[in-house]
Residue frames as qw, qx, qy, qz and C-alpha x, y, z in Angstrom:
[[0.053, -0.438, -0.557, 0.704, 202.58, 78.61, 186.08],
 [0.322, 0.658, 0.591, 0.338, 199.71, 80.49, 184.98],
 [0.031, 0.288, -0.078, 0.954, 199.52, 84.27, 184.43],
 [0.047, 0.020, 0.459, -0.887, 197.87, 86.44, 186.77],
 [0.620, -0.006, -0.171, -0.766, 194.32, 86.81, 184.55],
 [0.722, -0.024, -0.648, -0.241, 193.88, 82.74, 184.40],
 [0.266, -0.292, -0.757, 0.521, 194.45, 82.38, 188.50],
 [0.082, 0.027, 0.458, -0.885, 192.24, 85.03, 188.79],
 [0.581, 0.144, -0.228, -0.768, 189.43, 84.18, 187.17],
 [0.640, -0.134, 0.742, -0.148, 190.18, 80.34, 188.08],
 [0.738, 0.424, -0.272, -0.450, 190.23, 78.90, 184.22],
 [0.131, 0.163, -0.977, 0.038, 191.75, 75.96, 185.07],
 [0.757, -0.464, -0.425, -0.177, 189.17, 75.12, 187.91],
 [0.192, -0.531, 0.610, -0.556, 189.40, 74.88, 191.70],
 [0.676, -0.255, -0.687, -0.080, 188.89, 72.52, 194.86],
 [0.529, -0.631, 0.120, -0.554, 187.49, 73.46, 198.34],
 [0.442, -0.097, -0.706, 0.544, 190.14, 71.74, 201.42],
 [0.356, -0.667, 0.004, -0.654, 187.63, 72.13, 204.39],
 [0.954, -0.119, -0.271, 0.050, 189.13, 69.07, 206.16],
 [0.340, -0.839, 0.421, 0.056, 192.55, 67.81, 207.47],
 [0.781, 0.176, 0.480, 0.359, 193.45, 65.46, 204.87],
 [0.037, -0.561, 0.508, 0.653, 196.43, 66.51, 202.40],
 [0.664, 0.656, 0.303, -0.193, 195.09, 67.28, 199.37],
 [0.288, -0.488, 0.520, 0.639, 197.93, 66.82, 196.91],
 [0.589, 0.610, 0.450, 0.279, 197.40, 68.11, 193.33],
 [0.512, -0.144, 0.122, 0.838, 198.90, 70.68, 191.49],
 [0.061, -0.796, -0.541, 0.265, 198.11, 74.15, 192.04],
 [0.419, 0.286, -0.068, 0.859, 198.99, 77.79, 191.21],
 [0.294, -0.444, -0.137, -0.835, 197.12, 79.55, 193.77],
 [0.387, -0.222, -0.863, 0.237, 195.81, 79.34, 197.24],
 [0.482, -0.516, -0.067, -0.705, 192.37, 81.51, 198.60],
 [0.260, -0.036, -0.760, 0.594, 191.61, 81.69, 201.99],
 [0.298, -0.615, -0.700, -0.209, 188.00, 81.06, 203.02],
 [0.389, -0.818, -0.132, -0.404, 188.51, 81.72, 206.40],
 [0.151, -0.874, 0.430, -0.167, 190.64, 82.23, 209.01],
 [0.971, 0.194, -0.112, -0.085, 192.91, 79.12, 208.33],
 [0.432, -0.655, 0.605, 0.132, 196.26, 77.41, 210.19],
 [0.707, 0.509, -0.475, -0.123, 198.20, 75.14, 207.58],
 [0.882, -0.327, 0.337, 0.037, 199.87, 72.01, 208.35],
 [0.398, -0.149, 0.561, 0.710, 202.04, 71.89, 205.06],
 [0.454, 0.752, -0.151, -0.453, 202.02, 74.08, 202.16],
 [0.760, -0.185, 0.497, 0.376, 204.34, 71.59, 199.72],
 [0.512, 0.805, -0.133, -0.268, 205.89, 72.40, 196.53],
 [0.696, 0.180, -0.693, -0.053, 207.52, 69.25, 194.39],
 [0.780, -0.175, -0.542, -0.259, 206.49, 67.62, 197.47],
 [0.586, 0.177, -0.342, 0.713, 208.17, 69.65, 199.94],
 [0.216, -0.905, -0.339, 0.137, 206.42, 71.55, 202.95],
 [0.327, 0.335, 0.128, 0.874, 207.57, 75.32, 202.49],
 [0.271, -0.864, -0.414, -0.091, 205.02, 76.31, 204.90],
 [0.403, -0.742, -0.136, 0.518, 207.64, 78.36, 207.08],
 [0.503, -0.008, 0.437, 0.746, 208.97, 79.61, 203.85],
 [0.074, -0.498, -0.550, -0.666, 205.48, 81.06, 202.61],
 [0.357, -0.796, -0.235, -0.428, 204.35, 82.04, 206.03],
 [0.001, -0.744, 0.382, -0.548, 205.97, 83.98, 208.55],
 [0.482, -0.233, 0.602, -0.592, 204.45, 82.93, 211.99],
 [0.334, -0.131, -0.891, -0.277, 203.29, 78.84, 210.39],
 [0.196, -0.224, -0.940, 0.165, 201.46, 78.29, 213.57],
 [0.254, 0.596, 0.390, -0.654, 199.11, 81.07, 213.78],
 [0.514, 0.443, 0.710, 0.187, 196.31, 81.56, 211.09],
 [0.183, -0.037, 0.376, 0.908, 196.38, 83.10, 208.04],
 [0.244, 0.409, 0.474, -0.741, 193.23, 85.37, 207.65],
 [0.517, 0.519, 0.667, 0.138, 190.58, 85.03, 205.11],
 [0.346, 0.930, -0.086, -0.090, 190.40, 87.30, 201.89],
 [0.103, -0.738, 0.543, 0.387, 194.80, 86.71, 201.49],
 [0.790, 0.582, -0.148, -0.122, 196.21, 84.84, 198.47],
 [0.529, -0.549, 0.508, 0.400, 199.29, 82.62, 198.13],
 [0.746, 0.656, -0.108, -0.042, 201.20, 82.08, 195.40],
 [0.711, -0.373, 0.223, 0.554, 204.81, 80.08, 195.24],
 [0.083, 0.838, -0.342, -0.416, 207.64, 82.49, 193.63],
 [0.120, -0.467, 0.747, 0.459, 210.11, 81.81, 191.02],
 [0.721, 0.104, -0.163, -0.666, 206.98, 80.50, 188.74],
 [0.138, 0.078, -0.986, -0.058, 206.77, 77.12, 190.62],
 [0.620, -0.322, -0.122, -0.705, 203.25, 75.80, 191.65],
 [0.503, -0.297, 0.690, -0.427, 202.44, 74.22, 194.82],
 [0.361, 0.138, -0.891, -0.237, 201.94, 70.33, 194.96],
 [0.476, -0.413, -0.744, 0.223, 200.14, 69.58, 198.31],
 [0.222, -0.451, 0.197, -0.842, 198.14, 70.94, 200.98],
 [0.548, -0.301, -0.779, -0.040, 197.03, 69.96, 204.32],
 [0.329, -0.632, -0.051, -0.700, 194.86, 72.31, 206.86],
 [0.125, -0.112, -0.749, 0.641, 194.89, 72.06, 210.91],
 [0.171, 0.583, 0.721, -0.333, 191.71, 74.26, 210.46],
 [0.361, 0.620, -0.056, -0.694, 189.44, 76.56, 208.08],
 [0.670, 0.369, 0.552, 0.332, 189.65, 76.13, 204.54],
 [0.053, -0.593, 0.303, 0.745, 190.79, 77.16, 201.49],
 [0.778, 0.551, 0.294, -0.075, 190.00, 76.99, 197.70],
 [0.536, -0.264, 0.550, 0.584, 192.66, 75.62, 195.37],
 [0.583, 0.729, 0.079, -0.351, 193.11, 77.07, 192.17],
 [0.882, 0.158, 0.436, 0.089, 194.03, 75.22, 189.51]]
């Protein structure tokens, strides 16, 4: 997982999910565009969405940040609506 400075600043790189195709690549970091329901959050290939968000079916509001715990990094994503910008 990267440290805090290298997700913030994106030094890997990123990729914009404005769709509803699951984007699976490996991430350490999930921005929220805008106001944005999730279909799966995965991590080793495993939705965790109810794990990472309280209330799954209602949307998570633009401007918040995920991040999985215990330094793993998410594997997949796949949006009902909004978007978000992986970071790499």
């Amino acid at each position: 997982m990267a440290l805090w400075e290298e997700v913030l600043v994106a030094s890997q790189g990123t990729v914009v999910v404005n769709d509803t195709t699951e984007k699976t690549v490996t991430h350490d970091a999930i921005f929220i565009l805008e106001d944005t329901v999730f279909t799966s959050i995965k991590i080793g290939g495993v939705d965790k969405k109810s794990e990472i968000i309280t209330t799954p079916g209602t949307a998570v509001k633009a401007g918040a940040m995920l991040r999985a715990t215990d330094a793993r990094k998410f594997s997949g994503v796949r949006l009902a609506s909004g978007s978000v910008v992986l970071i790499l």
